[in-house]
Every structure is written in structure tokens, then in C-alpha cells.
Backbone as CSV, one residue per row, in Angstrom:
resi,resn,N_x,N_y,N_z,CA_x,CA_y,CA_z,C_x,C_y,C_z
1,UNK,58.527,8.336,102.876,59.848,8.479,102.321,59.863,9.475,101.160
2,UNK,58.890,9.565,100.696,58.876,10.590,98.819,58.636,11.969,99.564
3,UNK,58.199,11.945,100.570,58.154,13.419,101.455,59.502,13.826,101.659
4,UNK,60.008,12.946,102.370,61.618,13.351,103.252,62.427,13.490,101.743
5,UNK,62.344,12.716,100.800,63.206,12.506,99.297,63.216,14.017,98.598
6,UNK,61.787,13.897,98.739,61.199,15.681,97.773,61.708,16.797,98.315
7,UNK,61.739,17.035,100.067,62.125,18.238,100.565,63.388,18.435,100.781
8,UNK,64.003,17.246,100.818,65.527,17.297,100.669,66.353,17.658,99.445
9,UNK,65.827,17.164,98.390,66.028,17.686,97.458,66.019,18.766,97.008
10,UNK,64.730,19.361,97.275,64.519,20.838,96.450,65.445,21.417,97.523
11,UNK,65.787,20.937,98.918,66.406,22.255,99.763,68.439,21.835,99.049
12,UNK,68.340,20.526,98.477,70.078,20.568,98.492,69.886,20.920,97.259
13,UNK,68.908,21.207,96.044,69.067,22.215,94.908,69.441,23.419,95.120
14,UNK,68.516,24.292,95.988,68.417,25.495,96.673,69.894,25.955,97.015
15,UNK,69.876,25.211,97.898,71.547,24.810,98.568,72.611,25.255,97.482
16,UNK,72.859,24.188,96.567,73.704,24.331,95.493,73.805,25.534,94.689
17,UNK,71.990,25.893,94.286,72.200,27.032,93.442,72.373,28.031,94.343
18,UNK,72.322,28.631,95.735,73.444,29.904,96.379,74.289,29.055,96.397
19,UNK,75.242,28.096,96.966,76.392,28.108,96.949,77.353,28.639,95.464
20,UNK,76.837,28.285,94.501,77.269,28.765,93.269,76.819,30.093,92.406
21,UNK,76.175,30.286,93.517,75.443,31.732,92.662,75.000,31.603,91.544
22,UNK,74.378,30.811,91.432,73.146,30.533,90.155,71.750,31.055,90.538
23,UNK,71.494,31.017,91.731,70.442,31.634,92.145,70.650,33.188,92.407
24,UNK,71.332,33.646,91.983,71.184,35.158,91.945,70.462,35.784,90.358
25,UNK,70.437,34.563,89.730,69.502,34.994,88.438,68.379,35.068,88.956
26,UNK,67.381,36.241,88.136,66.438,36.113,88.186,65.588,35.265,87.396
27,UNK,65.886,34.413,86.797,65.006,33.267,86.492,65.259,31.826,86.878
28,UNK,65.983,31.700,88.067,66.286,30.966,88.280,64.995,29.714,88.798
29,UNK,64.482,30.787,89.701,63.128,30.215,90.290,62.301,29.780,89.130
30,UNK,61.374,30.890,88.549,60.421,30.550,87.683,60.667,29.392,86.617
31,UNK,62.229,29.336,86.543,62.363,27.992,85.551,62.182,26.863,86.341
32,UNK,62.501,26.883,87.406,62.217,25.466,88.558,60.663,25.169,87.868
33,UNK,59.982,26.251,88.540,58.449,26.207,88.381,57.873,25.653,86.848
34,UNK,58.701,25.781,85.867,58.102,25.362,84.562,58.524,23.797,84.328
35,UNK,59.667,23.968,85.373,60.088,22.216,84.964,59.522,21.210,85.937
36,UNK,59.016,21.313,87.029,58.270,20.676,87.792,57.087,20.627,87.244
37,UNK,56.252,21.733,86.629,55.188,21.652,86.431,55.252,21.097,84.839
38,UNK,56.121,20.489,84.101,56.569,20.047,83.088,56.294,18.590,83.288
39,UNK,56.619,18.242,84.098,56.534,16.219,84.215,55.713,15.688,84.080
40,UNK,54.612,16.394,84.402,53.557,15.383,84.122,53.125,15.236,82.659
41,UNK,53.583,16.409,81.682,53.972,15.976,80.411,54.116,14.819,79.794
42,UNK,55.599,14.639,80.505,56.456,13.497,80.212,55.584,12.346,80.758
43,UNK,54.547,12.172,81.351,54.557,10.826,82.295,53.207,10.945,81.297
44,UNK,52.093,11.876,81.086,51.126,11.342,79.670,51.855,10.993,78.519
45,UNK,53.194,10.777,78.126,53.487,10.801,76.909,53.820,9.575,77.043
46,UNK,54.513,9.014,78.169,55.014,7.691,78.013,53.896,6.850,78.514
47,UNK,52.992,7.477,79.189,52.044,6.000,78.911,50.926,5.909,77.576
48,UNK,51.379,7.436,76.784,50.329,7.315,75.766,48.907,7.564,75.829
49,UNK,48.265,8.490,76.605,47.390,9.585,76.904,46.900,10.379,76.030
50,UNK,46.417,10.529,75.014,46.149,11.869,74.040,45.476,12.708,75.261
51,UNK,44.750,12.147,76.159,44.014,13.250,76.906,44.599,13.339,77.925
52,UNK,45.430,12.655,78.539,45.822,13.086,79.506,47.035,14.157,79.288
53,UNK,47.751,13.927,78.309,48.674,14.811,77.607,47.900,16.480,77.514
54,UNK,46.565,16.422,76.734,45.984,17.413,76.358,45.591,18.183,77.932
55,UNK,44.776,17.907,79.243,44.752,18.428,80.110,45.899,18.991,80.934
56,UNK,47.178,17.931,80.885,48.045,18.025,81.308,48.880,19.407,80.774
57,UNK,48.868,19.418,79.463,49.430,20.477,78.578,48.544,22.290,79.325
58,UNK,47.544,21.917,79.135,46.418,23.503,79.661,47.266,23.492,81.195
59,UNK,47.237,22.562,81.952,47.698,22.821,83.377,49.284,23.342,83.488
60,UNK,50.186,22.933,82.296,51.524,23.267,82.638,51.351,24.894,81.581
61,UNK,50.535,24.938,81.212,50.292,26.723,80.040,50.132,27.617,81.576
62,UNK,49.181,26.285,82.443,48.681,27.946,83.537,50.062,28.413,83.873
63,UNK,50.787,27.199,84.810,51.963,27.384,85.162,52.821,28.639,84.739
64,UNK,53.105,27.796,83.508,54.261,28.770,82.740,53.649,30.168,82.449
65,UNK,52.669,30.538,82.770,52.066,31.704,82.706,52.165,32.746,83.507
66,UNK,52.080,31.904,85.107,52.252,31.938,86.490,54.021,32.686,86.761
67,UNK,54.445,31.539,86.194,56.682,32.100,85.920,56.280,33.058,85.228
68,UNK,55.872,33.094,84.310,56.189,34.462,83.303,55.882,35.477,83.856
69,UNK,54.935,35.498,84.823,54.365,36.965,85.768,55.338,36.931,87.032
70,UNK,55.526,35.946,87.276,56.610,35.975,88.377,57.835,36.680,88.214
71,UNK,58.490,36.456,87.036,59.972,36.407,86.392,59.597,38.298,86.238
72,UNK,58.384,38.485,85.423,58.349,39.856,85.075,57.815,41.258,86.036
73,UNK,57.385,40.227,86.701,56.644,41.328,87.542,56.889,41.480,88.879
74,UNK,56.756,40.323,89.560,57.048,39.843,91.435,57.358,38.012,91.160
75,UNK,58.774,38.231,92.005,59.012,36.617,92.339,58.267,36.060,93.167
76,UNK,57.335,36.643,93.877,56.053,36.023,94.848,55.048,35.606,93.926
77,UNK,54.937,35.664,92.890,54.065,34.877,92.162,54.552,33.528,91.957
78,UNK,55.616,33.600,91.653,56.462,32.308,91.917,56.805,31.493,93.006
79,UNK,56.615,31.771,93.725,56.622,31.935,95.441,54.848,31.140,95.569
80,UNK,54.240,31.503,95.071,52.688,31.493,94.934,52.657,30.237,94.504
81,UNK,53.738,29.803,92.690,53.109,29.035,91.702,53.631,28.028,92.295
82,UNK,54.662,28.110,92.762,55.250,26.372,93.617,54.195,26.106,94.475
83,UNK,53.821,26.941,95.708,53.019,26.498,96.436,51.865,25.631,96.187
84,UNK,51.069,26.255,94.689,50.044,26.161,94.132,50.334,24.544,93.419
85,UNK,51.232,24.593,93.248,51.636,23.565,91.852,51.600,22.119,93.046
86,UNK,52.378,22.390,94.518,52.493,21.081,95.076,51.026,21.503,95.572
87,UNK,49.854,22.045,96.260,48.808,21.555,96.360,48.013,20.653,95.028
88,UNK,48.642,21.434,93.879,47.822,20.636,92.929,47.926,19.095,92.653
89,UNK,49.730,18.912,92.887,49.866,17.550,92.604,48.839,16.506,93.868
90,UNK,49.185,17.184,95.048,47.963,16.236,95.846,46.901,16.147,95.276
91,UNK,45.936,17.075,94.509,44.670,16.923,94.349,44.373,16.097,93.034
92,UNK,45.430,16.319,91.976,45.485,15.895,90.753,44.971,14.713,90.390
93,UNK,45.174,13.736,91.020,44.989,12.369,90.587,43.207,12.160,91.102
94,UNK,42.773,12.692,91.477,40.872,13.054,91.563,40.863,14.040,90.301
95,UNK,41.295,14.809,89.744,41.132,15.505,89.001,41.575,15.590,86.999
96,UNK,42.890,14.779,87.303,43.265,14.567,85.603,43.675,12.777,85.981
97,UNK,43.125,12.159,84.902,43.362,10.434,85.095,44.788,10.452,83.978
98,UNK,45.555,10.801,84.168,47.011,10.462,83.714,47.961,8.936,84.424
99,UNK,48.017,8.186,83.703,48.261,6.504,83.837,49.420,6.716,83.923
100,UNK,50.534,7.429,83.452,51.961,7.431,83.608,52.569,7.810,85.222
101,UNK,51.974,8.469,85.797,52.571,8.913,86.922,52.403,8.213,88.242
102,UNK,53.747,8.032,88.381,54.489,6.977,89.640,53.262,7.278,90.823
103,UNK,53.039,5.861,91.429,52.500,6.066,92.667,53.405,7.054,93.761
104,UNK,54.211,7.147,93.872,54.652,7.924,94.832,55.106,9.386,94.203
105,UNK,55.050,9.606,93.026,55.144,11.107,92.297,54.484,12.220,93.585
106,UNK,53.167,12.057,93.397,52.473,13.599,93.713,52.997,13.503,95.641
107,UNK,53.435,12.881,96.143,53.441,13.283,97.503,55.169,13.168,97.425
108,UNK,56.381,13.184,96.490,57.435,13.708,96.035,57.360,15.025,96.019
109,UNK,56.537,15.324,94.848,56.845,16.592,93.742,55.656,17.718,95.047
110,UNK,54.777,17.257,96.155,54.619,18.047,96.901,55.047,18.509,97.864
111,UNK,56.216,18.028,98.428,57.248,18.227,99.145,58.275,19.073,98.701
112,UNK,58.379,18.570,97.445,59.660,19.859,96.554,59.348,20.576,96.417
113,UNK,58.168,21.063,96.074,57.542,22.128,95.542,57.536,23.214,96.860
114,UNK,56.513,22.181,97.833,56.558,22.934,98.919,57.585,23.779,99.665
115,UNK,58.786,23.121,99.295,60.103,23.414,99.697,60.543,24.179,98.925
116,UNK,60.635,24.126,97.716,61.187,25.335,97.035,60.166,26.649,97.234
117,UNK,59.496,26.546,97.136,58.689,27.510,97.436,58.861,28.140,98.750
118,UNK,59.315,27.613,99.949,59.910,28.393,101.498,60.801,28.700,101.125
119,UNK,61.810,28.375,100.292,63.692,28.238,100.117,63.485,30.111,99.641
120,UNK,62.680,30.093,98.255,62.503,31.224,97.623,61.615,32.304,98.893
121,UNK,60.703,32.073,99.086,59.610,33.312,100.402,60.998,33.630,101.279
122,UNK,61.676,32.546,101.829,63.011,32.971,102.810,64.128,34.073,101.998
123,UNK,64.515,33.705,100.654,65.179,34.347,100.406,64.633,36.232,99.967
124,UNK,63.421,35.923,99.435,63.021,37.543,99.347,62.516,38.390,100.576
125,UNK,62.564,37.676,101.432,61.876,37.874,102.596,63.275,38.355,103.745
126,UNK,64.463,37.740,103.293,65.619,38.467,103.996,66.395,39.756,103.902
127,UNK,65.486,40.472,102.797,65.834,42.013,102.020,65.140,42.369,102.142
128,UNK,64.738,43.702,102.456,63.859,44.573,101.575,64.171,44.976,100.345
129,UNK,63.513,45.202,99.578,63.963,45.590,98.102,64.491,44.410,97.625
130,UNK,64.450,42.994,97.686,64.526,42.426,97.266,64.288,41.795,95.933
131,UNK,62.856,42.214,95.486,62.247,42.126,94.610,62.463,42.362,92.911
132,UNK,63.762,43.062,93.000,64.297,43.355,91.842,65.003,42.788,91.761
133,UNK,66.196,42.292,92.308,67.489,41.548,92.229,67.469,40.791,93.926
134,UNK,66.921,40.006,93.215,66.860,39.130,94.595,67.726,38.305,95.427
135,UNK,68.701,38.260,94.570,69.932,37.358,95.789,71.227,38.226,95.368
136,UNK,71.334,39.595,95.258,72.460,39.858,95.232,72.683,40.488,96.861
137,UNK,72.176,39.768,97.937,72.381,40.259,99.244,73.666,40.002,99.703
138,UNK,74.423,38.905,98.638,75.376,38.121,99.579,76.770,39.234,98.859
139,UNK,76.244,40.441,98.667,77.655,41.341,97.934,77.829,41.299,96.884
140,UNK,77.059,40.198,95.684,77.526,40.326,94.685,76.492,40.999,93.767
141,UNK,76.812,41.872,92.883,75.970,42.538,92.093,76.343,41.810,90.591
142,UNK,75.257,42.671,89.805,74.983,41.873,88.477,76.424,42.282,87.968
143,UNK,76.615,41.480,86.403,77.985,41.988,85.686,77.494,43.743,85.568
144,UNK,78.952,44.413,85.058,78.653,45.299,84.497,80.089,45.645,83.419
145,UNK,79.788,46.034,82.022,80.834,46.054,80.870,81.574,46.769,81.503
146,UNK,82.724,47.367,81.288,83.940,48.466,81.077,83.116,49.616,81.051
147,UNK,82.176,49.933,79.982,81.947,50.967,79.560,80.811,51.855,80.854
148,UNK,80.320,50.679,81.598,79.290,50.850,82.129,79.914,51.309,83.668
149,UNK,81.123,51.260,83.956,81.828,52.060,84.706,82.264,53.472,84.701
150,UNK,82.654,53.417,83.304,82.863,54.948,82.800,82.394,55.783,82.964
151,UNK,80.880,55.341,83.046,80.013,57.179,82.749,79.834,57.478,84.336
């Protein structure tokens, strides 16, 4: 069920943000990626972890490191860091002993991940040249001032 819960989700996020054109930002993705890879934060803090907090913290730095090259450079890094992020949650619990996080978390958050991560490869993958402005396929281009018509 945390499978079918997770991929449904990230796809009726997905969903929502084109229907509203929120996903025509370019940071739309890489912030997904910092806030997923953010929770497990939250889940050493509430059970009170100094170490699990502390490993947990280095693993969400890679992350957000991961968006930041994504956001600046190629959204396939981002594309990459979801992928990366739901293999990790499978492996995680052999790897960081964090007491806060729900038995059914990591096979959730690997489904979403997994999923956001196709939602995004599909969408850059339906342009060429995508890579710069990645969802303005559907006609709409970025703002532009008054002035920026003029010249």
C-alpha cells in the first residue's frame, strides 16, 4: 500500500504542479528533491538522535548539493538525485539507525521519489532544448517587463 500511496502522490503533485504551471519554474523540481530528502531530519529530531540527526544532516548536504547542480547546471541531475534518494531510502535503514522513521516510510518515500523522478525524465525528455526552460512547451514563456518588449 505505501508503494501505490507514494507513486500516486508524487504523480497527483506532478499533476497539479503542470496543471497550474508551477512547474514551469525552474526550481520547482530540485526543491521537491531537498524536501524529501529533508524528512528524515525531522524523524531524528523527534525521536531525539544526536547521531542520527548528525548522519542524517551529511546525507540531506549531499542532496541539496545534488539540487543545487541540478537547478544550475542540468535538471538531469535532479532527475538523477530523486532516483538516487529513493534507492537510498531502501538501503538506509542497514545503513543510518534513525529510530524516528515510520515502518512504512522508506518503501513510501521510494515510490515518490521514484515517481517524481519519471514525471521530471518525461518532461525534459518531451523537448529538445529543454534543458533551459523546461516546461515552457505548453506555449507559455517566462514573464517579460514592458521594457523588455521595447528593444
Amino acid at each position: 500500500m505505501a508503494y501505490l500511496v507514494g507513486a500516486g502522490l508524487a504523480l497527483t503533485v506532478a499533476g497539479f504542479a503542470a496543471l497550474i504551471g508551477l512547474d514551469r519554474d525552474r526550481g520547482f523540481y530540485p526543491t521537491v528533491l531537498m524536501v524529501v530528502a529533508s524528512y528524515y531530519i525531522l524523524f531524528a529530531a523527534t525521536a531525539g538522535s544526536g547521531s542520527a540527526l548528525l548522519y542524517e544532516s551529511l546525507v540531506l548536504a549531499l542532496f541539496v548539493g545534488v539540487a543545487a547542480a541540478g537547478f544550475r547546471l542540468s535538471l538531469w541531475f535532479v532527475v538523477l538525485g530523486l532516483a538516487a534518494h529513493g534507492l537510498f531510502d531502501w538501503l538506509r535503514g542497514g545503513l543510518i539507525a534513525n529510530p524516528g522513521v515510520p515502518a512504512w516510510w522508506p518503501s513510501f518515500c521510494l515510490a515518490f521519489d521514484l515517481a517524481a523522478a519519471a514525471c521530471l525524465a518525461f518532461l525534459l525528455s518531451r523537448q529538445p532544448g529543454a534543458e533551459a526552460r523546461p516546461f515552457e512547451r505548453r506555449g507559455h514563456s517566462a514573464a517579460r517587463s514592458d521594457t523588455d518588449t521595447e528593444r
